[in-house]
C-alpha positions in Angstrom: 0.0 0.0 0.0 1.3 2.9 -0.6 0.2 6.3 1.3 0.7 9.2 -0.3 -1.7 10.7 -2.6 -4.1 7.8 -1.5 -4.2 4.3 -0.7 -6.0 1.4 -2.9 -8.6 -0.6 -1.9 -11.3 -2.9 -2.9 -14.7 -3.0 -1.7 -15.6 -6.4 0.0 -19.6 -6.8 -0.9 -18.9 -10.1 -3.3 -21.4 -8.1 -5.2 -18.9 -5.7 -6.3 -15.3 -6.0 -7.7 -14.3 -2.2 -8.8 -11.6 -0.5 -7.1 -12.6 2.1 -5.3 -10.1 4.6 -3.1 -9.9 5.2 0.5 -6.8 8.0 1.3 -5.2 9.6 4.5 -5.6 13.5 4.3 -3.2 16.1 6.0 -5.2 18.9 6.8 -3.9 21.9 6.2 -3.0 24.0 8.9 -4.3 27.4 7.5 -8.6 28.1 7.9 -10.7 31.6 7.6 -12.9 30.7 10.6 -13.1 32.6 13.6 -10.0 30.2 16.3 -10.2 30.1 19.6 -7.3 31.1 21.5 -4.3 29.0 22.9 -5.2 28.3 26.1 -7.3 25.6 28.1 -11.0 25.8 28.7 -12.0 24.7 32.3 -14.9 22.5 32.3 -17.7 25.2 33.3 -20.2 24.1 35.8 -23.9 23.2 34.2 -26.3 26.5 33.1 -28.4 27.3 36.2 -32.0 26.4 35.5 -33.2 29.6 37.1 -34.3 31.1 33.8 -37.7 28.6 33.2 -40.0 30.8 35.4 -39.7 33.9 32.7 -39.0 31.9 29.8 -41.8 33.6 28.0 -41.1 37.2 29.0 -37.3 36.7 28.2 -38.2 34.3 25.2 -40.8 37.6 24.0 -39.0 40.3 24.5 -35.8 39.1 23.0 -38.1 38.7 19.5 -38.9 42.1 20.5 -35.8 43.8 20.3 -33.9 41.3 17.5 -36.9 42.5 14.9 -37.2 45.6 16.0 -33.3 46.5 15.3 -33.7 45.0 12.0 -36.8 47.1 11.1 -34.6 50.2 12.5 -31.8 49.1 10.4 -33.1 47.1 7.5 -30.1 46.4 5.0 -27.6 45.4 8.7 -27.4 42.0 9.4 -28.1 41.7 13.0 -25.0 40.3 14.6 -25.4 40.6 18.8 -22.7 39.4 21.1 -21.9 36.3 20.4 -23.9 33.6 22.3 -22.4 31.3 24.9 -21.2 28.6 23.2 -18.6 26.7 25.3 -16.3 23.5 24.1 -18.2 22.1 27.2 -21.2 22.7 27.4 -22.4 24.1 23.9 -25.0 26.5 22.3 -27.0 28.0 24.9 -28.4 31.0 23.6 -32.4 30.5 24.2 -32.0 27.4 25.5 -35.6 27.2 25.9 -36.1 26.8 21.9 -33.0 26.4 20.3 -32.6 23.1 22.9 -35.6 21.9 21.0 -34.4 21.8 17.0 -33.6 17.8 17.1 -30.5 17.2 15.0 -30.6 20.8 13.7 -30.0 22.1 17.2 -26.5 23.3 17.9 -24.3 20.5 20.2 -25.2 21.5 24.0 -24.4 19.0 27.1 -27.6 17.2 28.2 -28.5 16.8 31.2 -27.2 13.8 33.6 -28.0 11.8 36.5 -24.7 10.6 37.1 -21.9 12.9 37.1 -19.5 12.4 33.5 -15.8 13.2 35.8 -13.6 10.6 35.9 -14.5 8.7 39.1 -12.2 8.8 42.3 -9.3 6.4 42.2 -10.0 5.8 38.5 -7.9 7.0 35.9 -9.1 6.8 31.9 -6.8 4.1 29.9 -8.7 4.4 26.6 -11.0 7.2 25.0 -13.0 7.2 21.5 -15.2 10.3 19.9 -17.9 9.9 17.3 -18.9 12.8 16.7 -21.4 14.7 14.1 -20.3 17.0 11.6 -20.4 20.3 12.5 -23.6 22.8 11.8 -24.2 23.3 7.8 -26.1 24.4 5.3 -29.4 22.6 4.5 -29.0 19.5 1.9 -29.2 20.8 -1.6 -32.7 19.3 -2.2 -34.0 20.9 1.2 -32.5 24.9 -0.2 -34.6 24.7 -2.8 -37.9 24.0 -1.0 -37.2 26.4 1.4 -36.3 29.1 -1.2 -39.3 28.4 -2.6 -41.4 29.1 0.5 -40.0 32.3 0.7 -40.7 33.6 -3.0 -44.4 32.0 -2.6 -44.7 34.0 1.0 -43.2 37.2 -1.3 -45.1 36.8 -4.0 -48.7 36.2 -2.0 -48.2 38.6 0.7 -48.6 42.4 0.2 -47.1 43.6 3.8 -45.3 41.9 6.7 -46.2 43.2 9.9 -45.2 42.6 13.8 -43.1 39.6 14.0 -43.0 39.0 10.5 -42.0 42.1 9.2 -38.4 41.1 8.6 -39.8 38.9 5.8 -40.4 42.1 3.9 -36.3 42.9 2.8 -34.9 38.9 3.9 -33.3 37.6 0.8 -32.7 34.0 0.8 -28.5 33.5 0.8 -28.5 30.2 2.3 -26.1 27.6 0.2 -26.1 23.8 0.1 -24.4 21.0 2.3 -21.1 22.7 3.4 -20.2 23.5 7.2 -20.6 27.0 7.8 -17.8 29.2 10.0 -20.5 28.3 13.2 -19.8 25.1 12.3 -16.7 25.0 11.8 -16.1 26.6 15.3 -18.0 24.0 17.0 -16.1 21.3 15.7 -12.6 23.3 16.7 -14.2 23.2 20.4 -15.2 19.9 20.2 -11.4 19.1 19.6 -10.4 21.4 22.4 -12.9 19.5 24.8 -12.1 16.5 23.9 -8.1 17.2 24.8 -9.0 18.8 27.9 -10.9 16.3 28.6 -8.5 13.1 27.8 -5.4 15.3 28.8 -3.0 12.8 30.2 -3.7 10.8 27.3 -3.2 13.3 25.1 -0.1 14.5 26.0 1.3 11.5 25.1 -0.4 10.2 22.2 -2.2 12.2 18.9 -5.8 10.7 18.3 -6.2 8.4 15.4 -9.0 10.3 13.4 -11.0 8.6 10.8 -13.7 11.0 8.6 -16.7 9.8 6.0 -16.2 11.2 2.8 -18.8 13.6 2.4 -16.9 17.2 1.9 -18.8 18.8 5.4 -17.5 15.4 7.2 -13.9 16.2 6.1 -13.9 19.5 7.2 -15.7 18.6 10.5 -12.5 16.0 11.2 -9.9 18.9 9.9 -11.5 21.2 12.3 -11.6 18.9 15.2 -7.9 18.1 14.9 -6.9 21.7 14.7 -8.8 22.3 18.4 -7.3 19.6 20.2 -3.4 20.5 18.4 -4.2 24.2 19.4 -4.5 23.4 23.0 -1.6 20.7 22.8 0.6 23.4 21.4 -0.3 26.1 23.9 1.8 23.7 26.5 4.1 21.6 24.8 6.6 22.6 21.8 4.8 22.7 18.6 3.7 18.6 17.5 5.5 17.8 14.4 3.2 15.6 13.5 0.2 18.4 12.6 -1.2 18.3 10.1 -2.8 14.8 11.8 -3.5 12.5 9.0 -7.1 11.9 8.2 -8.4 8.0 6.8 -11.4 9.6 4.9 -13.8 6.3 4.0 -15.8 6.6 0.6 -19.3 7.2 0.9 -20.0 5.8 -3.0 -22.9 3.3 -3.6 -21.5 -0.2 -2.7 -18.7 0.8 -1.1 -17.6 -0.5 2.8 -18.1 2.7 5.1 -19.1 1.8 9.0 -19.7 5.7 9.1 -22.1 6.3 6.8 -25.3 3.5 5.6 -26.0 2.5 2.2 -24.7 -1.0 1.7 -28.2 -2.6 2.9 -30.8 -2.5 0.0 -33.4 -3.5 1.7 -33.2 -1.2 4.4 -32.4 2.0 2.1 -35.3 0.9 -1.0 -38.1 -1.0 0.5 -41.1 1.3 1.5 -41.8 -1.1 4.7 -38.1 0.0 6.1 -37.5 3.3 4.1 -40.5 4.9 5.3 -40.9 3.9 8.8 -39.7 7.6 9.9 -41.2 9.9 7.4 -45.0 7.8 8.1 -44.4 8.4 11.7 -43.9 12.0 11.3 -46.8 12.3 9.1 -49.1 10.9 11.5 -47.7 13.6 14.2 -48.1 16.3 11.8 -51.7 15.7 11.7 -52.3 16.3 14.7 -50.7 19.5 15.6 -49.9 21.5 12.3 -52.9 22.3 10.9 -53.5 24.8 13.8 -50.1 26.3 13.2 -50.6 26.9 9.5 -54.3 28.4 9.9 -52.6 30.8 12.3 -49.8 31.9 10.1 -52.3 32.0 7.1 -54.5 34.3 9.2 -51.3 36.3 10.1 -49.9 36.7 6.9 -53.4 37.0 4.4 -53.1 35.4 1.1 -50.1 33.1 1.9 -52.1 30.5 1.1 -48.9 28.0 3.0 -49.4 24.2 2.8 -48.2 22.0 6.0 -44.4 21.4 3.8 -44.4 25.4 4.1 -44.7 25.6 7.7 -42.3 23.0 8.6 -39.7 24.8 6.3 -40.8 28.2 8.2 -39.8 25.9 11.5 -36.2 24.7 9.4 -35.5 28.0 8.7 -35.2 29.3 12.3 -31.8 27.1 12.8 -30.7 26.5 9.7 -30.6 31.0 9.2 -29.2 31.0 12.9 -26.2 28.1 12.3 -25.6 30.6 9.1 -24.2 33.3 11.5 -20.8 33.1 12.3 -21.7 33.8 16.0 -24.4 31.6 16.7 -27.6 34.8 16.5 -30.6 33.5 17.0 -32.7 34.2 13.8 -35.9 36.2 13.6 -37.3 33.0 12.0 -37.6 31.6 15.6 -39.9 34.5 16.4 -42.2 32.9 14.2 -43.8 29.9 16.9 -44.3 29.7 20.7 -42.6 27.7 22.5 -45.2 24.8 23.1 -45.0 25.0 19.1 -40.8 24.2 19.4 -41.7 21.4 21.7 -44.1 19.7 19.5 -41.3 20.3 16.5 -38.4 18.7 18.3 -40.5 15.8 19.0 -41.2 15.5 15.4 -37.8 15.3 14.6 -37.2 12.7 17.4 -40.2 10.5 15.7 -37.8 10.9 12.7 -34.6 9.4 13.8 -36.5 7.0 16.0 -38.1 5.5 13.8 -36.0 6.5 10.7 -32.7 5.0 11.7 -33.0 3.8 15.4 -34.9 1.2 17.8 -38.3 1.9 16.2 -37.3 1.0 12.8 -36.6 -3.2 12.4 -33.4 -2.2 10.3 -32.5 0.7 12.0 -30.1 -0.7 14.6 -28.0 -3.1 11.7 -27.1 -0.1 10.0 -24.6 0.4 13.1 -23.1 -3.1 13.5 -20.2 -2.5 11.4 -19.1 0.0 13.7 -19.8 -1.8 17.1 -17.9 -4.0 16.1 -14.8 -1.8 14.7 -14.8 -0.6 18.8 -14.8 -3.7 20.3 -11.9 -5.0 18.2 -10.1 -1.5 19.5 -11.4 -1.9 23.2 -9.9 -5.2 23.1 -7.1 -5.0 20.6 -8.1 -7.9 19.0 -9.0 -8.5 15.0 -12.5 -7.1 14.2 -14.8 -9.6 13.9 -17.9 -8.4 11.2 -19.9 -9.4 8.2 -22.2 -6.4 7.8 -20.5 -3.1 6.4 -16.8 -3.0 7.9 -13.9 -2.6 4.9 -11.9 -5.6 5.3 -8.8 -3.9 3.3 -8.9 -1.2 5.3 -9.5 -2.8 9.0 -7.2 -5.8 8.2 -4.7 -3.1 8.0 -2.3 -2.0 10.8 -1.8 1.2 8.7 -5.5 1.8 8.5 -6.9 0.3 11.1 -4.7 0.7 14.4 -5.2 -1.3 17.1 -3.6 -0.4 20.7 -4.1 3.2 20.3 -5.1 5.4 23.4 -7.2 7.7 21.2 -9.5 7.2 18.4 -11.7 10.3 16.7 -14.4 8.9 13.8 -16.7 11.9 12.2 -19.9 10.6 10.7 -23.5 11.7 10.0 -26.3 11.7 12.5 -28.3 9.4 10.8 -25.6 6.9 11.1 -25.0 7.6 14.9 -28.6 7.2 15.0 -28.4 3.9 14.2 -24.9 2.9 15.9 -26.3 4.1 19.1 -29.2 1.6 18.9 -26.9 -1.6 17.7 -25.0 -0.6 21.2 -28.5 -1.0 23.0 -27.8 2.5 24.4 -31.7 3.3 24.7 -33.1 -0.1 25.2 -35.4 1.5 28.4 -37.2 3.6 25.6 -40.3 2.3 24.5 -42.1 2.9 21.0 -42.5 6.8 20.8 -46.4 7.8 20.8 -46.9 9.7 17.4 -50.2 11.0 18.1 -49.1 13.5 21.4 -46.0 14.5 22.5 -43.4 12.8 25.5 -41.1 14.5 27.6 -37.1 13.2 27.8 -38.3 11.4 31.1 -41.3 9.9 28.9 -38.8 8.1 26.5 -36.0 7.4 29.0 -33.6 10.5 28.0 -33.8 9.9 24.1 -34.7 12.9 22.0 -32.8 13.6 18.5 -31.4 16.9 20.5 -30.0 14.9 23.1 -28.4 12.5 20.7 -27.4 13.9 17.7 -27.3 18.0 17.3 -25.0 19.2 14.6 -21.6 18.7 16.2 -22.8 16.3 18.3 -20.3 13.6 20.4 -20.4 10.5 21.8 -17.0 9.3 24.0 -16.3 5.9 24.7 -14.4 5.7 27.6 -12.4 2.7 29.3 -10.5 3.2 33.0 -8.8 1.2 35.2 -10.0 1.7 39.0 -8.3 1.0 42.5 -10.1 -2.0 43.4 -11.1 -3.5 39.9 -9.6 -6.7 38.8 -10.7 -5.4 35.2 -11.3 -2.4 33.2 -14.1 -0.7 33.0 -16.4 0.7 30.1 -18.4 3.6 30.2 -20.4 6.0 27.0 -21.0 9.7 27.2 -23.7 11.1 24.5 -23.5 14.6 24.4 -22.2 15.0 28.5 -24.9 12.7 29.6 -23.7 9.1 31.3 -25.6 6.3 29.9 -26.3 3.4 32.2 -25.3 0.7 30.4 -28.1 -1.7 31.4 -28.1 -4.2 28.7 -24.5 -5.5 30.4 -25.6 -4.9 34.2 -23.9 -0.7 34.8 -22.8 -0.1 38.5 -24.1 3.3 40.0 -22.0 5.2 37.8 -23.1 3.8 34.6 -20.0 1.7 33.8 -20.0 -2.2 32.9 -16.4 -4.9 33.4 -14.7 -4.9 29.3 -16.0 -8.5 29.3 -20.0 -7.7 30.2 -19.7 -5.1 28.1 -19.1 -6.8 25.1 -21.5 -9.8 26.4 -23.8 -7.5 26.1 -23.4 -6.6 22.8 -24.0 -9.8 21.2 -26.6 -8.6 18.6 -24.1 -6.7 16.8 -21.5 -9.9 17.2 -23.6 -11.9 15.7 -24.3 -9.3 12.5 -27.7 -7.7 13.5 -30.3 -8.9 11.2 -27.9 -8.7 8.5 -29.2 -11.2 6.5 -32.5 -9.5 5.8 -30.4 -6.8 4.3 -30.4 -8.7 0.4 -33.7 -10.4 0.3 
C-alpha cells in the first residue's frame, strides 16, 4: 500500500469488484474561521435552570428587540454578542427553543443523573469520539424547497407586519451542504474538549482520526484536529506531527463505510423500512400542524402556505441561525411559541427513531459494522464483522490501528442514530407515541437533540480503577452518562470490558444482517 496521494482498496460486498479509493488526508493548517485562542477551557459548571420561570417574557422580548433592530436598520445583518457557546457545554443562547431543534440544534451538554468526571481512584486508559459533523447548510434538495417558501410567501403577501416584518427585505442566501464558520467553530471546540478532557492521554499520544467522505464530514474531522493540536501546542513545543492524517472512507454506492449506511438495499429501497420515519412524522403532523398553518395564514393573508411550508418556516429558524458566524438567534424563531418548538423537536425525534434507530426493524444493523470496529479497538483484537466494515482497510495496521489510546471517527447523524441503537444505548425507551407528544423522562432520556445536534459527540471511555480486577467501560452522548443496562452498569453507569461486550451480542452476531439482500 502505498500512502501518499491515496491508498488502494477494494470493496468487500462479493457483489462488487471495482476499485474504489480510501486515502489519508493532512489537513492543512491554515482556515478563515473565527480560532479560539491558545489556552485551556475549564470545564464550566452546568447552566443554572433559574431562567424557566420567565421563559416567555425573556423568550418575547428578545423577538422584541432582535426585529425591532432590523426594522430600524433594515439592510444590517443583525449580529449581537456572540452567544455562549462553550467546548463544554455548547450553544446556549435561548436554550428554551434552540434546545428543542432535534439534529438541527447546535451541540449542548444534556443533562445527567450521574456525574461524566472521571470517578475517584479511576484513571481513563482508553477514549474514543464519534462525533457529528459540525452545523451546515441545509442539503441541496431541502434549499430549494425552502427558497421556494419564501418567494411563494413574497409573492402572495402584500405587507409583513409585527413579528414577520423582517420577511419584507430577507433575501434568501443560504447555500447547500457545506459547514458554515458556526460550524466550523463548534467542531474546533469539540477538539479542544475532547483534549482537555483526555489530557493525560493526550499529552502522550495524537488521536487516530477517521472521517466519512462527504466534503462537510472532512472539514468537520480537519477542524476537530486543529482544536485539540491548538490546546496541545499552547503547553508543549509545537507537534511535528500536525497536520494529523485523516483516513477519509468513501461514501460511493457499494462501497464498505461503517460511518455512513448504504450497503443494505433492503433497508435504504423498500417502503416497509424506508418509510418507517417519514409515516411516523406524518401521523404527528396531523395532529398539531394544521392549527399552526391556519394561524400563520391568518397572520400573513393570502399566503395561502401548505403543511411542507410551515415546517420549512420551523427549518429556517436554525438552519438562518447556524448561518451566523456567531451563533444569533434568527428572527425565524420568532415565528412559533414555544409549546409550538416542543411539538417540533419531538417531530424530529419521531424521525430518527423510527428513521434509523430502535423503532425502525433495520435501524439498529445499519450500526453493527461499527460496534464491532470498537470492540476490536477496546480489546485489541482483530474485528470480527460481516455487515458493512472494509476488510482492506481494518485488516490493516496502517488503517486500522489497534492499541491506540485515542481514536476520533466523524460521521452523519443518521448513522449515529443507528450505531447508538446496535450498542442497546436506549433499550429502556419504548415505541415513541406519534399521536401526542413525550417529555425526555417519557422516552427514557432519548430525544434527537439529546443524541445527535449538529456537532454532536459520543465518548467511549475505558478506565482502570483501584479495586477493579478489570477495566471498566463507560459511554458519554453529548455529556450525559448512559447506564449501560443491557450488560448490568454499577451506579455510575459503567460495565467490566467483558459484560460489556456480552452484552453486545446482537451486533457480534451481524444484526439482522441477513434480511439486508432479500
Amino acid at each position: 500500500m502505498s500512502l501518499g496521494s491515496g491508498l488502494r482498496v477494494r470493496k468487500d460486498l462479493a457483489e462488487h469488484h471495482q476499485d474504489e479509493e480510501a486515502y489519508l488526508l493532512s489537513p492543512t493548517a491554515e482556515y478563515d474561521g473565527h480560532f479560539l485562542k491558545h489556552r485551556k477551557f475549564q470545564r464550566q459548571a452546568p447552566a443554572s435552570k433559574s431562567y424557566i420561570r420567565p421563559v416567555l417574557i425573556i423568550f418575547f422580548l428578545s423577538c422584541f428587540v432582535l426585529i425591532s433592530v432590523y426594522l430600524i436598520h433594515p439592510s444590517f445583518n443583525p449580529q449581537p454578542p456572540r452567544c455562549v457557546d462553550t467546548p463544554n457545554n455548547g450553544y446556549q443562547c435561548q436554550p428554551q427553543i434552540s434546545h428543542s431543534w432535534g439534529q438541527y440544534s447546535p451541540f449542548f451538554s444534556a443533562p445527567s443523573e450521574i456525574p461524566d468526571t472521571t470517578p475517584s481512584r479511576c484513571q481513563i486508559s482508553f477514549a474514543q469520539i464519534l462525533s457529528r459533523h459540525g452545523a451546515r447548510d441545509p442539503t441541496a434538495s431541502k434549499t430549494k424547497v425552502y427558497n421556494s417558501t419564501i418567494q411563494k410567501l413574497k409573492a402572495n403577501v402584500r405587507q409583513f407586519n409585527g413579528k414577520y416584518a423582517f420577511l419584507d427585505r430577507f433575501r434568501y442566501t443560504l447555500g447547500a451542504d457545506q459547514l458554515t464558520l458556526f460550524g466550523e467553530q463548534q467542531m474546533i471546540n469539540s477538539g479542544v474538549a475532547f483534549y482537555n478532557r483526555y489530557e493525560r492521554l493526550a499529552k502522550q499520544a495524537n488521536p487516530f482520526i477517521r472521517a466519512s467522505g462527504e466534503d462537510r464530514v472532512v472539514q468537520s474531522a480537519r477542524n476537530f484536529s486543529q482544536g485539540f493540536h491548538q490546546v496541545k501546542s499552547a503547553y508543549q513545543n509545537p507537534d511535528a506531527n500536525y497536520p494529523y492524517p485523516i483516513l477519509v472512507i468513501p461514501e460511493g454506492e457499494g462501497f464498505n463505510n461503517t460511518l455512513d449506511h448504504g450497503l443494505c438495499t433492503t433497508f435504504e429501497g423498500e417502503e416497509r423500512y424506508s418509510s418507517v420515519g417519514s409515516k411516523a412524522q406524518q401521523t404527528f403532523l396531523d395532529t398539531f400542524l394544521p392549527t399552526v398553518t391556519d394561524r400563520l395564514n391568518a397572520d400573513l393573508q393570502g399566503a395561502n402556505l401548505t403543511a411542507i411550508d410551515t415546517v420549512n418556516l420551523f427549518d429556517l429558524c436554525p438552519f438562518t441561525t447556524v448561518a451566523s458566524p456567531l451563533g444569533a438567534i434568527s428572527p425565524f424563531c420568532c415565528l412559533f411559541t414555544l409549546a409550538e418548538w416542543k411539538y417540533y423537536g419531538y417531530y424530529q425525534s419521531l424521525g430518527k427513531f423510527y428513521g434509523y434507530g430502535p423503532g425502525n426493524p433495520l435501524g439498529p444493523t445499519q450500526g453493527v459494522g461499527f460496534v464491532n470496529e470498537l470492540i476490536a479497538r477496546l480489546t485489541g483484537k482483530a474485528v470480527h464483522d460481516h455487515t458493512s466494515i472494509n476488510g482492506t482497510l481494518d485488516n490493516s495496521n496502517i488503517t486500522f490501528p489497534l492499541g491506540q489510546a485515542l481514536y476520533v471517527d466523524v460521521s452523519h447523524d443518521n448513522d449515529m442514530t443507528a450505531i447508538f441503537s446496535a450498542l442497546r444505548l436506549y433499550d429502556s425507551t419504548r415505541p415513541l407515541s406519534n399521536s401526542s407528544t413525550q417529555s425526555t423522562n417519557a422516552t427514557a432520556g432519548y430525544s434527537a437533540a439529546w443524541t445527535v445536534p449538529f456537532a454532536g459527540r459520543a465518548y467511549f471511555e475505558k478506565m482502570k480503577c483501584a479495586g477493579e480486577k478489570e477495566e471498566l467501560v463507560r459511554i458519554i452522548v453529548n455529556n450525559r452518562v448512559i447506564p449501560l443496562e443491557m450488560c448490568d452498569a454499577d451506579e455510575l453507569g459503567r460495565c467490566t470490558l467483558t459484560k460489556f461486550i456480552r452484552g453486545l451480542s446482537f451486533a457480534a452476531e451481524g444484526g439482522r444482517w441477513d434480511s439486508c439482500f432479500t
